[in-house]
TORPA-4810 file (N, C-alpha, C, O; in nm, 3 decimals):
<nodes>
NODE_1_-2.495_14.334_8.554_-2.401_14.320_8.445_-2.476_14.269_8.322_-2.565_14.187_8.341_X
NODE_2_-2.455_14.299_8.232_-2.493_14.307_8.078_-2.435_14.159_8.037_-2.329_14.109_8.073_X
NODE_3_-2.554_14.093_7.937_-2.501_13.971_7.932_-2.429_14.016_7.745_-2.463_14.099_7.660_X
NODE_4_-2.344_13.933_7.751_-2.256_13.931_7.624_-2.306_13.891_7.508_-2.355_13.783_7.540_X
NODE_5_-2.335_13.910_7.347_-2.417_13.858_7.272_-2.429_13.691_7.244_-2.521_13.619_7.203_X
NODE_6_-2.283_13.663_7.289_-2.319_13.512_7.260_-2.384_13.489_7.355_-2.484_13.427_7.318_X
NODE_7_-2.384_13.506_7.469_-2.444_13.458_7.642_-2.651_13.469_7.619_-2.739_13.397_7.666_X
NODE_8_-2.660_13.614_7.511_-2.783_13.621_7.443_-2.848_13.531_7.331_-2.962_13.540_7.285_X
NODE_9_-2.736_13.431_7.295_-2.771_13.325_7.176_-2.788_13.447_7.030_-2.887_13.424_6.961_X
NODE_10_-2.745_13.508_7.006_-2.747_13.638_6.931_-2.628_13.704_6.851_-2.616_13.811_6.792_X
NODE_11_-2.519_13.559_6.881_-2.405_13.638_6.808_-2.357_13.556_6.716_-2.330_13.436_6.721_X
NODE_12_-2.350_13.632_6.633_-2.337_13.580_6.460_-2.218_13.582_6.398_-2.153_13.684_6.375_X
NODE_13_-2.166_13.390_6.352_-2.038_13.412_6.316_-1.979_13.407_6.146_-2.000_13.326_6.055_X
NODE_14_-1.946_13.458_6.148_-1.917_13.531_5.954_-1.862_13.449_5.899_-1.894_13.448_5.780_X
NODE_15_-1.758_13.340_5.939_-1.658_13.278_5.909_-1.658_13.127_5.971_-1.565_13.069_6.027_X
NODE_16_-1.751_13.094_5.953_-1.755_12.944_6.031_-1.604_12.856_5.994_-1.512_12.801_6.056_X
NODE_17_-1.631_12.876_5.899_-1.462_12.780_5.879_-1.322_12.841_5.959_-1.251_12.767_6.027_X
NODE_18_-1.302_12.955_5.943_-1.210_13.010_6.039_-1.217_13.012_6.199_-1.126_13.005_6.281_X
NODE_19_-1.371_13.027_6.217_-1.402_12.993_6.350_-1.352_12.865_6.418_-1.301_12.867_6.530_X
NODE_20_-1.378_12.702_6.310_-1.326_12.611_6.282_-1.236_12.614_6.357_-1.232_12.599_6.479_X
NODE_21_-1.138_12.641_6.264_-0.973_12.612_6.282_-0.901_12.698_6.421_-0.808_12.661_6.493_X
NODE_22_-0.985_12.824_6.426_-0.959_12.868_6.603_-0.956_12.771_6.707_-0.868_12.729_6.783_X
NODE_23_-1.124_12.736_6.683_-1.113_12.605_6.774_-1.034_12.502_6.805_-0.993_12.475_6.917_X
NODE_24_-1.004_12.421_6.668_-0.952_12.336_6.682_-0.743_12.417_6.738_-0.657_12.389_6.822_X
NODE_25_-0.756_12.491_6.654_-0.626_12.508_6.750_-0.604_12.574_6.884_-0.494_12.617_6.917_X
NODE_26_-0.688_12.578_6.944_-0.697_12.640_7.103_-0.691_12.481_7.125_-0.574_12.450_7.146_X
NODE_27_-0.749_12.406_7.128_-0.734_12.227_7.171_-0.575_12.187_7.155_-0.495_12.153_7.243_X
NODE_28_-0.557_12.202_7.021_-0.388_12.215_7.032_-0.304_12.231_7.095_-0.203_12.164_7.114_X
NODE_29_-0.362_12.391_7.166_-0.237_12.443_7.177_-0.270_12.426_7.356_-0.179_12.440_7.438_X
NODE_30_-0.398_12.397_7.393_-0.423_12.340_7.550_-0.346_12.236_7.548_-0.241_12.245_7.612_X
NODE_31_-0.376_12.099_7.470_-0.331_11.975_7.465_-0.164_11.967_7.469_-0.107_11.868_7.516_X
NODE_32_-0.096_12.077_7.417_0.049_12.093_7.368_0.161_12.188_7.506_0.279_12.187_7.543_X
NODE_33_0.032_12.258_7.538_0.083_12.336_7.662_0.040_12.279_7.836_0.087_12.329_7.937_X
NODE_34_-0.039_12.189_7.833_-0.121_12.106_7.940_-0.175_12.225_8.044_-0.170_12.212_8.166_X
NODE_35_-0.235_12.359_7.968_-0.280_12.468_8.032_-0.412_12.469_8.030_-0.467_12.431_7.927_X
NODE_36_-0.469_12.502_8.114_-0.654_12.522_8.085_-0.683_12.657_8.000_-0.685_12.768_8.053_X
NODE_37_-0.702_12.637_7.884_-0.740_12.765_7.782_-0.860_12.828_7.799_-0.888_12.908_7.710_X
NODE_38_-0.936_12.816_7.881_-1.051_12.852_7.923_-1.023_13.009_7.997_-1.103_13.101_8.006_X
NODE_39_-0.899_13.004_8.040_-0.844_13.150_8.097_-0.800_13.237_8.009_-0.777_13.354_8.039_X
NODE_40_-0.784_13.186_7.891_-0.747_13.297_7.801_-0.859_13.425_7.786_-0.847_13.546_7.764_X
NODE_41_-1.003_13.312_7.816_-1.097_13.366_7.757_-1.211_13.525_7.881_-1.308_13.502_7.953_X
NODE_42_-1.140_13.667_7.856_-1.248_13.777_7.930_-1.346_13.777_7.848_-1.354_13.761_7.726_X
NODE_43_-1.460_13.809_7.977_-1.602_13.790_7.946_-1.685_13.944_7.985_-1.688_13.979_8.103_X
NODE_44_-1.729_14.001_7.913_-1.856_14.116_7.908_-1.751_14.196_7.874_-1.677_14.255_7.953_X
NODE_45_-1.745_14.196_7.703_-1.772_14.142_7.622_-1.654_14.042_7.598_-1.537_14.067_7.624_X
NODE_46_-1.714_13.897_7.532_-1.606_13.804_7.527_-1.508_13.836_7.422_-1.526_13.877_7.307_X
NODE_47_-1.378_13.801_7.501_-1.264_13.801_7.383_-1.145_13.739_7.452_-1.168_13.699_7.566_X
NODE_48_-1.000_13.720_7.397_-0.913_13.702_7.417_-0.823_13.783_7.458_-0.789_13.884_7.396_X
NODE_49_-0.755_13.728_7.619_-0.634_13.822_7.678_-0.531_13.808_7.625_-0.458_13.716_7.663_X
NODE_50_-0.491_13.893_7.520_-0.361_13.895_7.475_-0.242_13.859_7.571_-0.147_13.799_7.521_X
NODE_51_-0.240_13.891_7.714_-0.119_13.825_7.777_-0.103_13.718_7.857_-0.002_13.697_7.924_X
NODE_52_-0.229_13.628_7.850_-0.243_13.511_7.866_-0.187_13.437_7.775_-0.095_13.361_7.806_X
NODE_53_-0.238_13.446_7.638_-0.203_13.393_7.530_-0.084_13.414_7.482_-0.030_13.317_7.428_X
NODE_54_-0.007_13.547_7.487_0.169_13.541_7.478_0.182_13.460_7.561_0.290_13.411_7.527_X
NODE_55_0.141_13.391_7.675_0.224_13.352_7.751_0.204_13.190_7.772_0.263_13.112_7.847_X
NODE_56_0.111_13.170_7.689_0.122_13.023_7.645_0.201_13.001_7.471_0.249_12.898_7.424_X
NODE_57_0.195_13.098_7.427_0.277_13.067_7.264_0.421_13.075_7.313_0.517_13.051_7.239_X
NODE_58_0.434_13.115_7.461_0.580_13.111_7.487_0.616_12.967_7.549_0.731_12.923_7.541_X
NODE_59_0.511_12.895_7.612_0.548_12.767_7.666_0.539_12.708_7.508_0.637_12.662_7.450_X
NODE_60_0.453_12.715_7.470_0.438_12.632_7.307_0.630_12.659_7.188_0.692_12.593_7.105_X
NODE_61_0.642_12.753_7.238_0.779_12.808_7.149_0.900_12.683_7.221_0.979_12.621_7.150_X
NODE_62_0.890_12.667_7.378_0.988_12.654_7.473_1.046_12.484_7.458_1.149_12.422_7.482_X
NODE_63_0.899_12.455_7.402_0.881_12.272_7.385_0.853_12.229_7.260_0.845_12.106_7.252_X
NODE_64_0.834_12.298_7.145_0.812_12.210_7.039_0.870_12.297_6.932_0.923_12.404_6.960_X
NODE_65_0.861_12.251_6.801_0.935_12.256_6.702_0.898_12.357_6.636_0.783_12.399_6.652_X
NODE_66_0.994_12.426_6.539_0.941_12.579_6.481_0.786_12.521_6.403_0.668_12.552_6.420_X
NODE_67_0.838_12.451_6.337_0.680_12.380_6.194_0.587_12.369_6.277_0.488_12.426_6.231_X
NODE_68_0.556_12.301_6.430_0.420_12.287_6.479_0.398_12.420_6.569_0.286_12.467_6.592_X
NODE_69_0.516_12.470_6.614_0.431_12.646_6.680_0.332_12.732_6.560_0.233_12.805_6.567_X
NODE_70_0.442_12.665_6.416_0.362_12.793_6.310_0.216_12.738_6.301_0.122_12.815_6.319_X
NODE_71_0.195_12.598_6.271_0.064_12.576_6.228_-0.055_12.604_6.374_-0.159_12.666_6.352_X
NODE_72_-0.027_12.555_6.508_-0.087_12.627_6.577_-0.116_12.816_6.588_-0.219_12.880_6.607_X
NODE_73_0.023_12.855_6.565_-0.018_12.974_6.561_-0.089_13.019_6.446_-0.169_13.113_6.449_X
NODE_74_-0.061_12.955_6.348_-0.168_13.025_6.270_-0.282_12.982_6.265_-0.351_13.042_6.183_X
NODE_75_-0.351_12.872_6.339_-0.458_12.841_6.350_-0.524_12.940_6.478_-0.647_12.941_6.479_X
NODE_76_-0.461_13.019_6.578_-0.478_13.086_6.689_-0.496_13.204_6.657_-0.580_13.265_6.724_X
NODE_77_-0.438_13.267_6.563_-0.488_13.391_6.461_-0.607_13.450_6.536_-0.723_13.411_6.526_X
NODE_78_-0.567_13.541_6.608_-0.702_13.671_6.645_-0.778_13.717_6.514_-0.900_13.710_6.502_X
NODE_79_-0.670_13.779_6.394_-0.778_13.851_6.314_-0.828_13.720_6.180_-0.745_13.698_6.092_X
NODE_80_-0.888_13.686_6.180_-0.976_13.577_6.092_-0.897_13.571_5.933_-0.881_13.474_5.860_X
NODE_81_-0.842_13.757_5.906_-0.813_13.755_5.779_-0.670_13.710_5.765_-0.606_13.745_5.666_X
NODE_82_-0.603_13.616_5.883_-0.490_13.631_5.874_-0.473_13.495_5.956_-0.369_13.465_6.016_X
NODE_83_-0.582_13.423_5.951_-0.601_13.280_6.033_-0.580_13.182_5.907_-0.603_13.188_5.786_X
NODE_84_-0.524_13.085_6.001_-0.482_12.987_5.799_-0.611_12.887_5.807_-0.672_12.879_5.914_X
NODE_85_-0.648_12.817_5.703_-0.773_12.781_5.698_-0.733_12.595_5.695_-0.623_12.547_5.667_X
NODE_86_-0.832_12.536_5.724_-0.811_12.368_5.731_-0.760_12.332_5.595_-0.714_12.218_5.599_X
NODE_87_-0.754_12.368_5.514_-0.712_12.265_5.358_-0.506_12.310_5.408_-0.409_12.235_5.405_X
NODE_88_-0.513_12.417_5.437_-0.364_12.492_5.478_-0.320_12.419_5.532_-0.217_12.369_5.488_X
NODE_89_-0.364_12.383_5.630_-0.313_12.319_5.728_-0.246_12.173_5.706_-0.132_12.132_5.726_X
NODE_90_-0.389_12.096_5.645_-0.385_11.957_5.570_-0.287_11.951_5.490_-0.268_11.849_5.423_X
</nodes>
């Protein structure tokens, strides 16, 4: 099996600040859902299972308030151009 570019130390991120705020809201939304987010994550090539992740924005919807699902979700933002950025948030 083919190792993945980050797994190569080789993968280059465009958007450090958006990368940022991914991060920090996957912690969020672990911390908010008491789920291990580490399963969201398929590997060769890495990315996110979209129906893992519906299915924690649905425990996140089930328990907390419309204002903190939005700012997690928009910190969880798959496409970068559509991820809200830390001053947003602040």
């Amino acid at each position: 099996m083919e190792e993945s570019m980050i797994e190569k130390g080789v993968y280059e991120c465009r958007y450090p600040e958006r990368a940022d705020t991914f991060s920090m809201g996957i912690t969020m939304l672990e911390a908010a859902t008491l789920e291990n987010c580490g399963y969201l994550y398929i590997r060769n090539p890495l990315r996110i299972g979209p129906e893992k992740l519906n299915s924690y924005r649905r425990i996140l919807k089930d328990k907390y308030s419309p204002h903190f699902t939005k700012i997690i979700e928009g910190a969880i933002e798959i496409d970068h151009k559509h991820r809200l950025t830390m001053s947003k948030i602040y």
